[in-house]
N, C-alpha and C positions, 0 to 999 in steps of 0.2 A: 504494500500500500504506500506511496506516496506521500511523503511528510507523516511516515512512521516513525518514531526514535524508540519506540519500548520495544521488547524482544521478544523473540519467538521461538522453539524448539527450545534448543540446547546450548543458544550461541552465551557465549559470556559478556556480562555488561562492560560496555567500551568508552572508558573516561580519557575525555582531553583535556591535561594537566596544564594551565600556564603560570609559569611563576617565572621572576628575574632570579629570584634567588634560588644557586644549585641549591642549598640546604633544604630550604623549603618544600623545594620541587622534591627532593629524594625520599623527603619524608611521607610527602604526600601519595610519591608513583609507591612507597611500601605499603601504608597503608590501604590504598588500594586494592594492590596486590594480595594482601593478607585476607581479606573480604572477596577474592577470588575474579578481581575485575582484572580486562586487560586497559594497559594504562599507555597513554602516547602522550609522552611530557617533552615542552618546548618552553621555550624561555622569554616568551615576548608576544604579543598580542598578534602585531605582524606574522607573528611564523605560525601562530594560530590559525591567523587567515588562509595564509598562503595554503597551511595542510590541507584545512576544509577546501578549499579549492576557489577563495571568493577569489573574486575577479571584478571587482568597483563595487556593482549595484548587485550582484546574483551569483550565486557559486557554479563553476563550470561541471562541478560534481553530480550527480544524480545525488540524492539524499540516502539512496540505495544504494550505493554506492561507496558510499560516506563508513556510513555505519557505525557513526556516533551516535552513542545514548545520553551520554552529560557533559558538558563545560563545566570546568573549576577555573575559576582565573583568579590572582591575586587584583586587589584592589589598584594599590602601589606598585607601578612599572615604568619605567622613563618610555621613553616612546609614542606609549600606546597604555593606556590605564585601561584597567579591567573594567571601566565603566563604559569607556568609549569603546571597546572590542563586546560589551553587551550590546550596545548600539546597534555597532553594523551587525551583530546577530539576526536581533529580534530586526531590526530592518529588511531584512533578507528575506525571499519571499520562500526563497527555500531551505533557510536556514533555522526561523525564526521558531520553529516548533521544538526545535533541539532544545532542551532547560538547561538554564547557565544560573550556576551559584558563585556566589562571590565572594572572596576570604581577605581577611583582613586583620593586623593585628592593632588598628586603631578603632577605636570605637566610636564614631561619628555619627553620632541619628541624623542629621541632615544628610547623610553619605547613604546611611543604611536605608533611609526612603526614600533616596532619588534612586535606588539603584532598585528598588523592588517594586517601584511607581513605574519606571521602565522594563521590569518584565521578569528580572532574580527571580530564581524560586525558592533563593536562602538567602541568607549572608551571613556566613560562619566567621566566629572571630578565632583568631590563630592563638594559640598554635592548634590544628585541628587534632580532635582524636578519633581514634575507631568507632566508637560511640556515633559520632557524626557522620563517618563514611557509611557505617553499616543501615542507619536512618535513611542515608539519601540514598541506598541502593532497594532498603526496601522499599520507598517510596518511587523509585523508578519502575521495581517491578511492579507495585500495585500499580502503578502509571494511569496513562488514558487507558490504555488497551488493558482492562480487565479481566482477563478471561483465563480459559483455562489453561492454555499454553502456556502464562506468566505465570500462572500456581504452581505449574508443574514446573517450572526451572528454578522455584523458589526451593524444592524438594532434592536439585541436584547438587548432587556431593562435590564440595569444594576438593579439587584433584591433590591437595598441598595438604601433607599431614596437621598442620599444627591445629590443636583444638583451643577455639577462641568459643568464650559465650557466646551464645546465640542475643542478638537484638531483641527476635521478638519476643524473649521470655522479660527482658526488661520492662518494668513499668514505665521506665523514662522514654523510649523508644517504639512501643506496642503499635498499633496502629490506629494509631490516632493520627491527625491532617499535621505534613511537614513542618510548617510555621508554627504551631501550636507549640513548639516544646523547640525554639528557638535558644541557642544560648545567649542570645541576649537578651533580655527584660523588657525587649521593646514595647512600647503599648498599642505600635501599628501592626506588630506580629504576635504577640501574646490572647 
């Protein structure tokens, strides 16, 4: 389907990482990884774009093609800031369905609603945890596409020995709506 991002059979959820900072980024493509997503981390808004394939006004990509399920971008990036690369996202006629969260280790409520006014489906403040990865993956798979395909890969065995608590047995994380249980206290997301 056509400006699908949620997934189907048995593919693994596919996070695009952007941060300036190697540290940050490293942290983030493990985490990831530990939560059993495949992760393509780049270091700059720009190189974001270029992967999706934008090209000014529209990506040259099919969105099937693509095969992204989430944007993580750091806020703070010379260049190209994680807000102006949500921009040209949700601008994007075939990009804009893909969901971009936006991380941060400054805590700005004018930052954090202009960037959720424009279309964020988070804004995590850094340093992120597993707690936060494993949320935003369950919240992918319950995604738009609700059905039973996304049930069922919620059931597949992460292929990587290590045994991490499961999210959904947490009450902090259950499934309840993303923004609900924000780590910030914001009162536009709370």
């Amino acid at each position: 389907m056509a400006g699908d991002y949620s997934l189907s059979g048995a593919q693994e959820l596919h996070v695009l990482a952007v941060d300036d900072s190697h540290v940050d980024r490293k942290v983030i493509e493990r985490l990831l990884k530990i939560s059993c997503c495949k992760v393509t981390a780049v270091e700059s808004g720009r190189m974001a774009l270029q992967y999706l394939g934008f090209d000014g006004e529209k990506s040259s990509l099919g969105i099937d093609e693509l095969k992204v399920n989430l944007i993580m971008t750091d806020y703070s990036m010379p260049g190209m800031t994680g807000y102006e690369l949500l921009k040209k996202i949700k601008g994007s006629s075939t990009l804009s369905k893909i969901p971009v969260v936006i991380m941060s280790s400054e805590k700005i409520l004018a930052r954090i609603d202009r960037c959720l006014e424009e279309g964020a489906k988070e804004f995590l403040q850094k340093p992120v945890k597993l707690s936060d990865v494993k949320r935003l993956k369950d919240f992918i798979l319950r995604g738009e596409n609700d059905n039973k395909e996304t049930e069922e890969m919620k059931q597949v065995s992460c292929p990587r020995k290590r045994k991490l608590q499961d999210c959904s047995s947490s009450p902090k994380c259950s499934s309840t709506p993303l923004l609900k249980h924000s780590l910030l206290k914001h009162p536009k997301i709370a």
